[in-house]
LUMNU-738361 format. One line per field, with one value per residue (C-alpha): x, z, y; residue number from 1. Coordinates in steps of 0.1 Angstrom, whole numbers, plus 5000, padded with zeros to 4 digits. Example, Ala and Ser with C-alpha at 12.3 -4.5 7.8 and 13.67 -1.06 7.14 Angstrom:
<recs>
u 5123	5137
w 5078	5071
v 4955	4989
seq 1	2
</recs>
This chain:
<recs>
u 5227	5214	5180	5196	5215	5185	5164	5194	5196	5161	5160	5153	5151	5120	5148	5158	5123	5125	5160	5144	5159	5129	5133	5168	5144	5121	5148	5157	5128	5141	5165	5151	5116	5105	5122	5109	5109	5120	5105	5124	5144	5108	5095	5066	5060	5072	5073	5073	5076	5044	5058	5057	5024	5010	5026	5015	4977	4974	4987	4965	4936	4946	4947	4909	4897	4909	4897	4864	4862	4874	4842	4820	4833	4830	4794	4784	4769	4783	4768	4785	4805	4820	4857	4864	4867	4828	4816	4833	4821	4785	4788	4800	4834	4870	4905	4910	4878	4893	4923	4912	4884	4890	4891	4853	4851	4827	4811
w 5001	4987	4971	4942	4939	4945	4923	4888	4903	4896	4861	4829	4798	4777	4750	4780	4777	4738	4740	4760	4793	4810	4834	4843	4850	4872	4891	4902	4921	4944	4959	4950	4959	4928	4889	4867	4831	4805	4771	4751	4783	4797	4832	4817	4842	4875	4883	4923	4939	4953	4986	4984	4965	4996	5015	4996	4996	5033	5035	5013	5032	5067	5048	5039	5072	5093	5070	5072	5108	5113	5093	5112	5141	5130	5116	5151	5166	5200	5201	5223	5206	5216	5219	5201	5233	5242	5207	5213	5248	5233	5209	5233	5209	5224	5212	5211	5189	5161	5159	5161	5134	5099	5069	5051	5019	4997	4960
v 5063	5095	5097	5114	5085	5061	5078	5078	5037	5032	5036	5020	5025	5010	5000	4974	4959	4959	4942	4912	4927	4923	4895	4907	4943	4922	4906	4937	4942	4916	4941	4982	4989	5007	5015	5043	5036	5063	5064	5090	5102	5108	5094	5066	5046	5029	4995	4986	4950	4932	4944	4975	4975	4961	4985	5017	5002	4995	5030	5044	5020	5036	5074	5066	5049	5076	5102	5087	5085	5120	5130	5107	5122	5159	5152	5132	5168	5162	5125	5106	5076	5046	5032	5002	4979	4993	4981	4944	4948	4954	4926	4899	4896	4892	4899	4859	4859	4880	4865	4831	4840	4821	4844	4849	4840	4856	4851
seq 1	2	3	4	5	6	7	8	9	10	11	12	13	14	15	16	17	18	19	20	21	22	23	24	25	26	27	28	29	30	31	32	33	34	35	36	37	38	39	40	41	42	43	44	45	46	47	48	49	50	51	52	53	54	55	56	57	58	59	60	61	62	63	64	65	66	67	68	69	70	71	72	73	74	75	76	77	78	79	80	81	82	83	84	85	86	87	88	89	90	91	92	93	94	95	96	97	98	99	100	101	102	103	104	105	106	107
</recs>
């Protein structure tokens, strides 16, 4: 399928919404990633599925993180650094420890 063709799919027209259209809208979302909403023919917004919310912020998560260490790197002035498996190595921790590790809660 052609993204033109995706992209004329995805829309919706706020008079949908004001019609009472809306869950119909929603359950769409069960089947296209993302729908723009027009508001006097205009682009207004775009609705996307938890999925893909998920997806877009874990992307946006790894952007920053390497980012980040890309500067740390740069910045280190020849320092050496360590490898991931040193710093567990350092630290006593294991693969098996991580993944058998119960999710922190916090207040």
């Amino acid at each position: 399928m052609s993204m033109a063709y995706e992209a004329l799919n995805s829309l919706v027209s706020i008079t949908q919404f004001n019609k009472g259209q809306a869950s119909r809208i929603f359950d769409r979302l069960n089947t296209e990633k993302q729908l723009i909403v027009l508001k006097n023919n205009v682009p207004s917004a775009v609705i996307i599925s938890p999925e893909e919310y998920i997806r877009l912020s874990e992307i946006a998560e790894d952007y920053y993180l390497l980012t980040e260490a890309q500067t740390r790197l740069k910045n280190s002035n020849g320092k050496k650094t360590l490898s991931f498996s040193e710093v567990m190595q350092s630290c006593g921790i294991t693969e098996d420890d991580i993944e058998n590790a119960e999710d922190l809660e916090t207040e």
